[in-house]
C-alpha positions as CSV (number, residue, x, y, z in Angstrom):
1,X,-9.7,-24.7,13.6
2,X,-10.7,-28.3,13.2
3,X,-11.4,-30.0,9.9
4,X,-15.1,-30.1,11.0
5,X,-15.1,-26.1,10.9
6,X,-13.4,-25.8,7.9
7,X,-16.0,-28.1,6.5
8,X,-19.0,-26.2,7.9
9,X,-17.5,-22.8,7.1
10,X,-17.2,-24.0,2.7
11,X,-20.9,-25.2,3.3
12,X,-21.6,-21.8,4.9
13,X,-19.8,-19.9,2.0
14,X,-21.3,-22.1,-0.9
15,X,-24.9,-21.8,0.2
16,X,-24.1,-17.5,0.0
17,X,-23.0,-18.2,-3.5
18,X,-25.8,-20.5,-4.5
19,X,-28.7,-19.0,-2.3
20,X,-29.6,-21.8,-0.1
21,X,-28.9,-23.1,3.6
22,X,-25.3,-24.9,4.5
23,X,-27.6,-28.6,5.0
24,X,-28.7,-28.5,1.4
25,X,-25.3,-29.6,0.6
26,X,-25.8,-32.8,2.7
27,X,-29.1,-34.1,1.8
28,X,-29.9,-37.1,0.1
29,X,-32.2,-34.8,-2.5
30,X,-31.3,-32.5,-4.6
31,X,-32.1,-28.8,-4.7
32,X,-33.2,-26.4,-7.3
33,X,-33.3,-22.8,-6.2
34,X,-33.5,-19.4,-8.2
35,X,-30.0,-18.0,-8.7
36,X,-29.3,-14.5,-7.2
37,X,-27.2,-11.9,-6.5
38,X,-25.5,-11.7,-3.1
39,X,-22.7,-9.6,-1.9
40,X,-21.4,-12.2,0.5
41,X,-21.0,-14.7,-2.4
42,X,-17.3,-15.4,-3.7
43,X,-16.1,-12.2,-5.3
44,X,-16.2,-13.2,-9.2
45,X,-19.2,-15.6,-9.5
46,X,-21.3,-13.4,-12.0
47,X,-24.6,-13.6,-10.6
48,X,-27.2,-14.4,-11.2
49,X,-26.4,-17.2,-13.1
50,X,-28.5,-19.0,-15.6
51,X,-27.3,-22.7,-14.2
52,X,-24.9,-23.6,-11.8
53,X,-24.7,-26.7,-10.3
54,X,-22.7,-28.1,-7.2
55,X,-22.1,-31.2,-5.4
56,X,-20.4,-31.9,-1.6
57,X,-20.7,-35.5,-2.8
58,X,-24.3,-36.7,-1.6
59,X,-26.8,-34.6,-4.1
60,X,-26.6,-31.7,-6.3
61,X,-27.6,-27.9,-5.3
62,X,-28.3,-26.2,-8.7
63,X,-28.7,-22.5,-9.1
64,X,-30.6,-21.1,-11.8
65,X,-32.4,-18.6,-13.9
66,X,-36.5,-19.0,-14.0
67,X,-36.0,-20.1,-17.9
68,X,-33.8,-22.7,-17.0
69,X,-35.5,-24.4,-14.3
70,X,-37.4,-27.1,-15.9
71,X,-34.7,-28.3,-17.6
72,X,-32.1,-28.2,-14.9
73,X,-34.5,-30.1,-12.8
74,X,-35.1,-32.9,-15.4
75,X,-31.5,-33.2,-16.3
76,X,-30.5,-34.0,-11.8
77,X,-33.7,-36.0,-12.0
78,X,-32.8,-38.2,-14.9
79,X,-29.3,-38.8,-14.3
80,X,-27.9,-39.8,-10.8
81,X,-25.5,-37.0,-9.4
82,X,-21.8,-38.4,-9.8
83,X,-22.5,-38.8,-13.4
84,X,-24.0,-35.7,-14.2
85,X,-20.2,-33.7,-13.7
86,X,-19.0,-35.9,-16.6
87,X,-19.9,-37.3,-20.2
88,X,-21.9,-38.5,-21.8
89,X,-24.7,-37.1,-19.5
90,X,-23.5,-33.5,-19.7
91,X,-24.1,-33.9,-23.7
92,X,-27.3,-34.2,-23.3
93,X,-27.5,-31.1,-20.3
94,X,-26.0,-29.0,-23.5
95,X,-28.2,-30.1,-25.8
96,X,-31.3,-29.0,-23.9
97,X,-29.6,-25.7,-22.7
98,X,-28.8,-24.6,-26.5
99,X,-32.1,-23.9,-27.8
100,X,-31.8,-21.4,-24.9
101,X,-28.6,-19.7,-26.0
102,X,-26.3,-21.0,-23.2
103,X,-23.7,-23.6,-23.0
104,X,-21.2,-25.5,-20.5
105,X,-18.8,-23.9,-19.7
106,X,-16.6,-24.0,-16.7
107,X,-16.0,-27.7,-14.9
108,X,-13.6,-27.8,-11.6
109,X,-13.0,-29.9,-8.3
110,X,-12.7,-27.9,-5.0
111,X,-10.2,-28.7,-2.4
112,X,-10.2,-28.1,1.0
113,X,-7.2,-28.5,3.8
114,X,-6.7,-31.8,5.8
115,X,-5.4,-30.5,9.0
116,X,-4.3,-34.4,9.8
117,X,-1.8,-34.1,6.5
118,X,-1.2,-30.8,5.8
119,X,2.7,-29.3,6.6
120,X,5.0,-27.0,5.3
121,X,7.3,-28.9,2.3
122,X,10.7,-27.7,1.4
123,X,12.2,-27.2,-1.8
124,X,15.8,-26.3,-2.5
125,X,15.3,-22.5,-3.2
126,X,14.6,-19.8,-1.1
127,X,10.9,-19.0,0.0
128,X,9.9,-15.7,0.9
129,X,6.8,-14.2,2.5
130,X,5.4,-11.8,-0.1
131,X,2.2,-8.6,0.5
132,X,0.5,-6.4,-2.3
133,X,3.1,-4.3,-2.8
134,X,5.8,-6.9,-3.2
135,X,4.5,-8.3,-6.0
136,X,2.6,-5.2,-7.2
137,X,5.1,-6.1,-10.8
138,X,4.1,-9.3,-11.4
139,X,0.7,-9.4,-12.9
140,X,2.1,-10.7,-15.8
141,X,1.0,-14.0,-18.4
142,X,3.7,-15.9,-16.3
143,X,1.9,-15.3,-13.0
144,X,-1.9,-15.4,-14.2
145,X,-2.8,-19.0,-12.1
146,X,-0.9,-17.0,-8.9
147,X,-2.2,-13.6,-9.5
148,X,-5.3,-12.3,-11.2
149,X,-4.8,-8.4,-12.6
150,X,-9.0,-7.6,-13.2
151,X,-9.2,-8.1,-9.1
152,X,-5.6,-7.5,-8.5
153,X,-7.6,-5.5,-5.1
154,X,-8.1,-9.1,-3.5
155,X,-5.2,-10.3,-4.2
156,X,-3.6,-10.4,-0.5
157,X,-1.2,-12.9,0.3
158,X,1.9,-14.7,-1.7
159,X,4.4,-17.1,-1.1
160,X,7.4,-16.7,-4.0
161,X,10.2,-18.9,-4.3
162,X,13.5,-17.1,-5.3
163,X,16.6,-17.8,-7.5
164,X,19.6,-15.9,-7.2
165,X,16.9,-13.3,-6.7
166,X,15.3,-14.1,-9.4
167,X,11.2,-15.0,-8.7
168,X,10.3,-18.6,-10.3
169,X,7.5,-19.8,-8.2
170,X,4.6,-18.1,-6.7
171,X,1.9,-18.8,-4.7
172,X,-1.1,-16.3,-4.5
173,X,-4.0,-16.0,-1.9
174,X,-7.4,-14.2,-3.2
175,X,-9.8,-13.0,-0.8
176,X,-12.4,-14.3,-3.0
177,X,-15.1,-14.0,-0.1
178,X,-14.9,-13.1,4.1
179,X,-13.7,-16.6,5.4
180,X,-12.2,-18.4,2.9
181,X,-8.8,-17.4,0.4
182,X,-8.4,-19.1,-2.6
183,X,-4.6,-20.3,-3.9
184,X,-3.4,-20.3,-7.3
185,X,-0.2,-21.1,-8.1
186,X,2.5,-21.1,-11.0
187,X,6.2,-21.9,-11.6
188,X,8.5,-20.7,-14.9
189,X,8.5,-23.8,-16.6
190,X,12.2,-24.7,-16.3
191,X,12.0,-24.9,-12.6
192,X,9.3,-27.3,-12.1
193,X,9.2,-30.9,-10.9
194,X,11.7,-29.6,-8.1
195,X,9.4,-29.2,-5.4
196,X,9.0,-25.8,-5.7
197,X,5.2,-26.1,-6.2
198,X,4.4,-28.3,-3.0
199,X,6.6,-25.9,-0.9
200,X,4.9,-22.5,-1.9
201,X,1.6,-23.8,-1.7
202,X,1.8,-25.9,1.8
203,X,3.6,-22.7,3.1
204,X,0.7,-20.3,1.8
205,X,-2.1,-22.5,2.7
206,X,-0.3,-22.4,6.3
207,X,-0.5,-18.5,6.5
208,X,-3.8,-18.1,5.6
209,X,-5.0,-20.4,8.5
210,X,-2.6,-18.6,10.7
211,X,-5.0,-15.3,9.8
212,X,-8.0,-17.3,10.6
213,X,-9.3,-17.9,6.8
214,X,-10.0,-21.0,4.9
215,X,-7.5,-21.6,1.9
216,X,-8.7,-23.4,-0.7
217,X,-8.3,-24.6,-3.9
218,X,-9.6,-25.2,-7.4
219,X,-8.4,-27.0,-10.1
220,X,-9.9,-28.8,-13.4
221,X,-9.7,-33.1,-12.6
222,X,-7.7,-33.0,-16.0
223,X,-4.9,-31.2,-14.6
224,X,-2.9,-33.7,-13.2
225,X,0.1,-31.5,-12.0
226,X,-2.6,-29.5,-10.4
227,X,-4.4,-31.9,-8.6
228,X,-1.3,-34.1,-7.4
229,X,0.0,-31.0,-5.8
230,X,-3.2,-30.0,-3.9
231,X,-2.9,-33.9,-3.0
232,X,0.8,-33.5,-1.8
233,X,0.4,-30.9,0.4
234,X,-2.5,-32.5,2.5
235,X,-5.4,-30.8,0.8
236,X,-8.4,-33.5,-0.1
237,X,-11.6,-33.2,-2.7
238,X,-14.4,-31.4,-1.2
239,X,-16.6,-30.3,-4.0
240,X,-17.6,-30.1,-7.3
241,X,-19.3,-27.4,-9.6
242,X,-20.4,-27.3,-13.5
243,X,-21.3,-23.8,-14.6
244,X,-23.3,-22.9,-18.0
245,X,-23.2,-19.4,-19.3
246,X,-24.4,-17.6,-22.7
247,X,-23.4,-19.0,-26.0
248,X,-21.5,-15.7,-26.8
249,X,-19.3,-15.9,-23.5
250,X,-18.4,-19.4,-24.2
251,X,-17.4,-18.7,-27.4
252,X,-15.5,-16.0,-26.7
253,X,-13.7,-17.8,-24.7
254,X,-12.9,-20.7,-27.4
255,X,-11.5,-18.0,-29.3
């Protein structure tokens, strides 16, 4: 697998999410198209959704719901697409999506492997190669970024670093969607900063290209620890994506 590939096959999966063609993503306009279900797109994306909006850097493909296309087209019509990921602009995306009982909700960055940087790191604890039913006890609160317990049936893969037997760092790999795994990743608070992080990830991301799938990885641009150790272990931006959902959802959430 070449970076190329792994490039084309994230265009390939985010037009099955987003219902449109792989080039969308690379066009110098943007696209608007009618959000819909799809059983190839990535396992948890509730479609359809009412506005989703995604960027490979060059436009913005947004996905919606027929009441929300006028104003999703004026909002990437008004505001050029770099700036409409961040404030002030998304004030003013909110504003217009209110009246219609949605909000902002989710904001992340993508990252995809750099086969020119990435490599296995080392940490001074012991690493071990872990499958479902090794780490069928640990969906617990201090595993949640690693493991996720409502699709606990995709969760294939982990990577858990070990003291004295004890587990303090894991690695997880979802099968979010047929090519491409997605890693989370947590370590018990009084073990971090020791490399353990870089080590179970790098290892991880390693292992799922050695099973021919696409590891990737999402965090929020705020997250500093999250996004230096993406950085570290050789994985590089690839996209970005703003989601809106009901009022009621986001406030549940806020709760």
């Amino acid at each position: 697998m070449t970076n190329q590939e792994i490039l084309q096959i994230a265009l390939e999966q985010s037009a099955q999410d987003c219902g449109c063609e792989p080039g969308d993503f690379l066009s110098s306009e943007n696209k608007v198209v009618l959000s819909r279900k799809n059983e190839k797109a990535r396992a948890y994306l509730p479609l359809p959704l009412e506005c989703d909006l995604v960027s490979y850097g060059n436009n913005i493909v947004a996905q919606v719901s027929p009441r929300m296309k006028e104003t999703v087209e004026w909002y990437i019509g008004h505001y050029p697409a770099v700036h409409c990921f961040e404030s002030p602009h998304i004030l003013a995306l909110n504003e217009r999506l209110e009246p219609l009982g949605c909000k902002v909700c989710f904001m992340a960055e993508y990252f995809l492997p750099d086969l020119n940087a990435l490599k296995e790191h080392s940490c001074p604890y012991e690493l071990k190669l872990l499958y479902p039913e090794d780490f069928a006890d640990c969906y617990t609160d201090a595993w949640g970024n690693a493991l996720c317990e409502s699709r606990k049936q995709l969760d294939t893969l982990a990577v858990g670093a070990f003291f004295h037997g004890r587990l303090i760092g894991l690695a997880g790999a979802s099968a979010d969607c047929e090519t491409m795994y997605q890693i989370g990743v947590d370590v018990l608070p009084d073990y971090r900063r020791s490399g353990i992080a870089s080590a179970i990830t790098s290892r991880l991301a390693i292992e799922i290209l050695k099973l021919g799938k696409v590891p990737f990885y999402c965090a929020a641009w705020s997250n500093i620890p999250s996004v230096r150790n993406a950085i570290t272990c050789g994985f590089r931006p690839a996209w970005a994506e703003l989601t809106a959902r009901e009022s009621g959802f986001v406030e549940e959430r806020n709760r």
